[in-house]
C-alpha positions in Angstrom: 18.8 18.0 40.2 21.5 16.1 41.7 24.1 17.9 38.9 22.7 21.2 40.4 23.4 20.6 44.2 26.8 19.5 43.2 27.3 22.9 41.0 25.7 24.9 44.1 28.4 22.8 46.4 31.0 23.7 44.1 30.1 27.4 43.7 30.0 27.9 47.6 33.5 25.9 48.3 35.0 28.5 45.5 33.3 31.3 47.6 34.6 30.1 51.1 37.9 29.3 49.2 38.0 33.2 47.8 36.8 34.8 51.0 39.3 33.1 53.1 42.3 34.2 50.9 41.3 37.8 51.0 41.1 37.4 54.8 44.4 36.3 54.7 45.3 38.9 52.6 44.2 41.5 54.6 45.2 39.9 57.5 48.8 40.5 56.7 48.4 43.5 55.3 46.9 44.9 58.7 49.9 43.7 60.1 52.3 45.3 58.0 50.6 48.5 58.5 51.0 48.5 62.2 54.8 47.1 61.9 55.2 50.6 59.6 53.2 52.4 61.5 54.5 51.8 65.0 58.0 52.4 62.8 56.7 56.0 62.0 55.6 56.3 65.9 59.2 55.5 66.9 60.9 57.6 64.4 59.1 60.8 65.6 59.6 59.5 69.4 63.5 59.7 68.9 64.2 63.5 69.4 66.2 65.5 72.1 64.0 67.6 74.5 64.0 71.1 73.5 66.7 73.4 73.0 67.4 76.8 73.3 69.9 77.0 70.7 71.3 80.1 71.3 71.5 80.4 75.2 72.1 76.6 75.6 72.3 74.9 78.6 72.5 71.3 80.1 69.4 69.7 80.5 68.7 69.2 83.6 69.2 65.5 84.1 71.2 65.2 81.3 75.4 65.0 81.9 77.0 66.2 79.3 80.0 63.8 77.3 82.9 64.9 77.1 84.5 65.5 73.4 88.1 65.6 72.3 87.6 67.1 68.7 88.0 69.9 66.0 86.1 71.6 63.6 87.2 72.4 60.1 86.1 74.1 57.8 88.9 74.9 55.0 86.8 77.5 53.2 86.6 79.6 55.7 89.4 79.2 57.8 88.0 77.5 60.8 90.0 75.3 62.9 88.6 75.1 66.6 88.0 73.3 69.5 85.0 71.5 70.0 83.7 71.5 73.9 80.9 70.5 75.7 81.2 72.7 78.5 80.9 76.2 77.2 80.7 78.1 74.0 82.8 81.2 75.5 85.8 80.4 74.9 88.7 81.4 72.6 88.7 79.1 69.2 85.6 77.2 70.9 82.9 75.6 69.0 80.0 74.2 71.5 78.4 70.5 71.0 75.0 70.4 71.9 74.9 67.4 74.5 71.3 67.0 73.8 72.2 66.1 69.9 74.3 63.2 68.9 78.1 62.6 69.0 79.7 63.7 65.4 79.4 60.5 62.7 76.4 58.8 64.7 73.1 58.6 63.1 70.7 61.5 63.7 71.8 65.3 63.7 74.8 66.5 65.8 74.8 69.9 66.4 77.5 72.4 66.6 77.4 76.2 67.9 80.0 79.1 67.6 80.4 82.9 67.8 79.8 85.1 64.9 81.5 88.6 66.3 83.5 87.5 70.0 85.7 85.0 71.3 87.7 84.6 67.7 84.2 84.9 65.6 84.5 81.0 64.1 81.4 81.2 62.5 82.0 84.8 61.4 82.1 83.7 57.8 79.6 81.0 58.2 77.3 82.4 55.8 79.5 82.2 52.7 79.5 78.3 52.3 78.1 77.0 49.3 76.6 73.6 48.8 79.3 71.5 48.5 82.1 72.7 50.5 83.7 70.0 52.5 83.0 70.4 57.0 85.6 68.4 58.7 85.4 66.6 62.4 88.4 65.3 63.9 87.5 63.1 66.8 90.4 62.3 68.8 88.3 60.2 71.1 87.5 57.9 68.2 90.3 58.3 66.0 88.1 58.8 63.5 88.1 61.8 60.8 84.3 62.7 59.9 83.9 64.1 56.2 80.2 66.4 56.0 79.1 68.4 52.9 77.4 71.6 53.0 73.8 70.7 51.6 72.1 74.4 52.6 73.3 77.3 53.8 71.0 80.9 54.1 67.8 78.6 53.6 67.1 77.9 57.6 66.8 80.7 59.4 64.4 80.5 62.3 63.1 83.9 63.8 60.7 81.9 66.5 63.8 79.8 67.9 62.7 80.8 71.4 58.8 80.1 70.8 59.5 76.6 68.9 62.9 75.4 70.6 65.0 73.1 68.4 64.8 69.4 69.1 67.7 67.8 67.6 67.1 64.1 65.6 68.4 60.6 67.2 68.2 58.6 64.3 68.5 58.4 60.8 70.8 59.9 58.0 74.6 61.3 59.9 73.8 64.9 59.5 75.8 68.2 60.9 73.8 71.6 62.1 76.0 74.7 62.6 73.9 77.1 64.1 74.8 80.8 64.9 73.4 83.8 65.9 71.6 86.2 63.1 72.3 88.9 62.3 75.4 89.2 63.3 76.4 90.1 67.0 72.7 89.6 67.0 70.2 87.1 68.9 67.0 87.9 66.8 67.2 84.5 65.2 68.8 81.3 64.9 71.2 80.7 61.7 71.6 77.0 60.6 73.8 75.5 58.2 72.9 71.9 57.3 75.4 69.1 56.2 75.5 65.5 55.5 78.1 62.5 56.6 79.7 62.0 53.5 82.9 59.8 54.5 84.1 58.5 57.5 88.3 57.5 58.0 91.1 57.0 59.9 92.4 59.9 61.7 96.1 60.3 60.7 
């Protein structure tokens, strides 16, 4: 009898031993999921208010910084100024204040002219995956490197009704948006590139 109540003793000690380490287990495992899910929460939190890509503006509240940069793009033949003020102007290309500064995480967008004031982005559409987008950022002294990674695949037809919110974090990418068809505002043309190298500016 006695032989039994030990075996019981033993067999309930094993079961409180068991139970607890799954607690445990799940325990941290609860945790980890909140961690990653209050990640996921932050990541979608960190996105510029709404844009109106192709009548932009400065958000209200918002001052816009002030750039001393170029855009080039050797393929097509683009080598202009990059302002934060205006996009009319000769040789301009626009930065979006609401988007980040070129080479900082998250997407930094750039708009231009397809038909007036010197049509940079005239040719826009015949970059191929690949071809080399370059920034040179006098402010930093830095020359930014992007690659093409699509071109014809983003056009977006409800840009008014679903306003572009530009990314604050993650991978260094580069949107150079334009007007479609040409001379046209019926939709918003984006070409999408990626931070590829990152230098002195010589």
């Amino acid at each position: 009898m006695r032989k039994y109540n030990f075996l019981a003793v033993i067999v309930i000690l094993t079961s409180i031993l068991i139970a607890s380490g799954i607690a445990i287990v799940a325990y941290e495992k609860s945790i980890e999921l909140g961690a990653a899910k209050k990640s996921v929460e932050t990541y979608k939190i960190k996105k510029s208010v709404p844009v109106d890509v192709l009548d932009p503006t400065i958000t209200k509240g918002k001052t816009s910084t002030k750039i001393s940069a170029r855009l080039v793009i050797p393929k097509i033949g683009v080598n202009g100024i990059i302002r934060s003020d205006t996009v009319n102007g000769y040789n301009t290309v626009y930065h979006y204040p609401e988007s980040v500064l070129p080479g900082q995480s998250g997407e930094c967008g750039l708009l231009s002219h397809r038909t007036k004031y010197s049509g940079l982005f005239g040719k826009l559409g015949s970059l191929k995956v690949g071809d080399e987008v370059i920034i040179k950022d006098y402010s930093t002294s830095t020359k930014y490197v992007y690659k093409v990674t699509s071109n014809g695949d983003d056009i977006r037809w409800d840009y008014k009704e679903n306003p572009i919110q530009f990314e604050q974090n993650g991978e260094a990418r580069l949107l150079l948006v334009t007007c479609y068809p040409p001379g046209r505002k019926q939709a918003a043309y984006i070409t999408h590139c990626k931070l590829v190298s990152a230098s002195p500016l010589k």
